[in-house]
C-alpha atoms as an extended CHARMM CRD file, in Angstrom:
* protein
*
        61  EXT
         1         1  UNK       CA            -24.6020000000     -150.7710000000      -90.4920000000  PROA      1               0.0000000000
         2         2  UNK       CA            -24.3510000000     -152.2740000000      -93.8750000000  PROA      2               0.0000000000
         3         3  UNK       CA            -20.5280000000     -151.3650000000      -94.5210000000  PROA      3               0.0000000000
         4         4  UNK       CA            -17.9220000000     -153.8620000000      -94.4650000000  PROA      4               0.0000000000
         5         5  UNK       CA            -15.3960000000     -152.7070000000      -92.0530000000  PROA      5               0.0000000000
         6         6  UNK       CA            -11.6870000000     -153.6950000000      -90.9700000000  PROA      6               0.0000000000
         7         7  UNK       CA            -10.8920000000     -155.5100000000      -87.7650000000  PROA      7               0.0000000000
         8         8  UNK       CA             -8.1720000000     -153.2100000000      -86.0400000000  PROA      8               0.0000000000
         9         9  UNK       CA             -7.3710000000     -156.3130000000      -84.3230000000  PROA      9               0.0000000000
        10        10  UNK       CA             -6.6610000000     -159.0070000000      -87.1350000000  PROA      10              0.0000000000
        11        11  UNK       CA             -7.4150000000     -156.8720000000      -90.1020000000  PROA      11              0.0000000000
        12        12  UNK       CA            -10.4000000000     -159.4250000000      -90.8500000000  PROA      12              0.0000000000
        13        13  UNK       CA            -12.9930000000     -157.4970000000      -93.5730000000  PROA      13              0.0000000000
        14        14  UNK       CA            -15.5660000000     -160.5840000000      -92.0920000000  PROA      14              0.0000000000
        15        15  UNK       CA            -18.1610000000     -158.8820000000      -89.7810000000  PROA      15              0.0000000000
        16        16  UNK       CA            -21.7740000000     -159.1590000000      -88.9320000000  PROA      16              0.0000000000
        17        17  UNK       CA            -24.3330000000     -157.3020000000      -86.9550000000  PROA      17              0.0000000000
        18        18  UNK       CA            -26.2120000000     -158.0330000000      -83.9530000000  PROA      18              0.0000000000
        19        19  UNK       CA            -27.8420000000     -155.7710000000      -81.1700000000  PROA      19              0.0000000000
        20        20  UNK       CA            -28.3080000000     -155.5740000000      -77.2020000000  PROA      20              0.0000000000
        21        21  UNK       CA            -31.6720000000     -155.5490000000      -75.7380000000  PROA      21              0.0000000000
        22        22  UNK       CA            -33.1050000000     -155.8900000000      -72.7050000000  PROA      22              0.0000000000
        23        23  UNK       CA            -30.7540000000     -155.4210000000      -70.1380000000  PROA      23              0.0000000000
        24        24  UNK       CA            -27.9510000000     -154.4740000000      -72.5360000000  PROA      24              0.0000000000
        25        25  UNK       CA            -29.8810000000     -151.2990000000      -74.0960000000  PROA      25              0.0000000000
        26        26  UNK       CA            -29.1370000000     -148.2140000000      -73.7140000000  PROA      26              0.0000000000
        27        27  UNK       CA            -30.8970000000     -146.5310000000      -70.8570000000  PROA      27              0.0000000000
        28        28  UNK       CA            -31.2170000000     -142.5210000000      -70.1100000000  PROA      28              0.0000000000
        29        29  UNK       CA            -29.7180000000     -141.7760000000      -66.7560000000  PROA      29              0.0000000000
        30        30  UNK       CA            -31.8380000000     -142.1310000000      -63.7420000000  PROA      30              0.0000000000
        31        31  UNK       CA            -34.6810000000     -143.1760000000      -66.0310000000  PROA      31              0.0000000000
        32        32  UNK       CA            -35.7570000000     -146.9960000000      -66.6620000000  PROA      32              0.0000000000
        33        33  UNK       CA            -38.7030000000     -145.6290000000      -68.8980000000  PROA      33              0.0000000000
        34        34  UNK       CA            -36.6520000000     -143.9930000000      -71.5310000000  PROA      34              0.0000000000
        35        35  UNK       CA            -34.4970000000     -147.2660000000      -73.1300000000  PROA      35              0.0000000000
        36        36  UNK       CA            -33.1940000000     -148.1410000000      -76.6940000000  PROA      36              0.0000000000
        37        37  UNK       CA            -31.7140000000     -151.0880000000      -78.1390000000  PROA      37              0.0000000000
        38        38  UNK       CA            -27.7220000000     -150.6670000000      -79.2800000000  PROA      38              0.0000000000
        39        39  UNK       CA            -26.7810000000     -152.1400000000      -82.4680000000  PROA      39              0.0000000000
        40        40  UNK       CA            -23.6340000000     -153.8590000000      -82.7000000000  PROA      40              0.0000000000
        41        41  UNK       CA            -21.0930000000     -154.3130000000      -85.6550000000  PROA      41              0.0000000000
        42        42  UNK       CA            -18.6130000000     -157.1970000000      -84.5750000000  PROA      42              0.0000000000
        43        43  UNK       CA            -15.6720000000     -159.1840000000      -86.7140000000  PROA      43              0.0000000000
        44        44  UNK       CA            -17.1600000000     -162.6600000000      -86.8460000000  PROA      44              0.0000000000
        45        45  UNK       CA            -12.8350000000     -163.8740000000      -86.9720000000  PROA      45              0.0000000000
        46        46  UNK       CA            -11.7420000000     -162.4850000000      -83.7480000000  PROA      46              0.0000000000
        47        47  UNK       CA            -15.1520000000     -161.3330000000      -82.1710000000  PROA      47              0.0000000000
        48        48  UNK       CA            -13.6320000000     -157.5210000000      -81.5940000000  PROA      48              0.0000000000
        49        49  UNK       CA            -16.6930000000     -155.3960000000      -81.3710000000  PROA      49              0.0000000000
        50        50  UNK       CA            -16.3930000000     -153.0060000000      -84.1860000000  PROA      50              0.0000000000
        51        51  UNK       CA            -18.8950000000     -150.1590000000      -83.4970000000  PROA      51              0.0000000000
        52        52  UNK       CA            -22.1880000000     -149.6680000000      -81.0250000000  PROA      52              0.0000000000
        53        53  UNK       CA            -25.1200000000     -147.6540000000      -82.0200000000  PROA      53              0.0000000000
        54        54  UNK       CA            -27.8800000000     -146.6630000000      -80.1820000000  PROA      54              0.0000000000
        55        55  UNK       CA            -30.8390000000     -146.7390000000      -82.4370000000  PROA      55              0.0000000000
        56        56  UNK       CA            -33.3460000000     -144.4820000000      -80.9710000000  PROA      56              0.0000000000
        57        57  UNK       CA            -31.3960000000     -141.4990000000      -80.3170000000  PROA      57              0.0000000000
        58        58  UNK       CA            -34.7570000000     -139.3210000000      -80.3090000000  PROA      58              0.0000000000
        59        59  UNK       CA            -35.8870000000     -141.1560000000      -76.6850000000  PROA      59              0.0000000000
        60        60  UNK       CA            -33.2200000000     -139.4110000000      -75.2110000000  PROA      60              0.0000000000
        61        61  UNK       CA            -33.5370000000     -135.7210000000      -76.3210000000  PROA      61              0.0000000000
């Protein structure tokens, strides 16, 4: 998530990352055990989040 990218909102290039964890992971359905945190890409102008990522992907396979 290193890319600079382009609010849709107010076409600010500014963004940073940040991720959810804890309650705001990612969890499997009907299963607590099997969790991820989501990474987050957001416009630091406006605050518009710009893309979510869940970074475990294999937890859920």
């Amino acid at each position: 998530m290193n890319e600079t990218r382009t609010c849709p909102e107010c076409l600010s290039r500014r963004n940073a990352a940040g991720e959810f964890k804890g309650y705001g992971a990612m969890f499997r359905k009907h299963s607590v055990l099997k969790n991820s945190p989501v990474d987050a890409c957001f416009c630091l102008d406006c605050g518009t989040i710009l893309l979510l990522k869940v970074r475990n992907t294999e937890k859920f396979s």
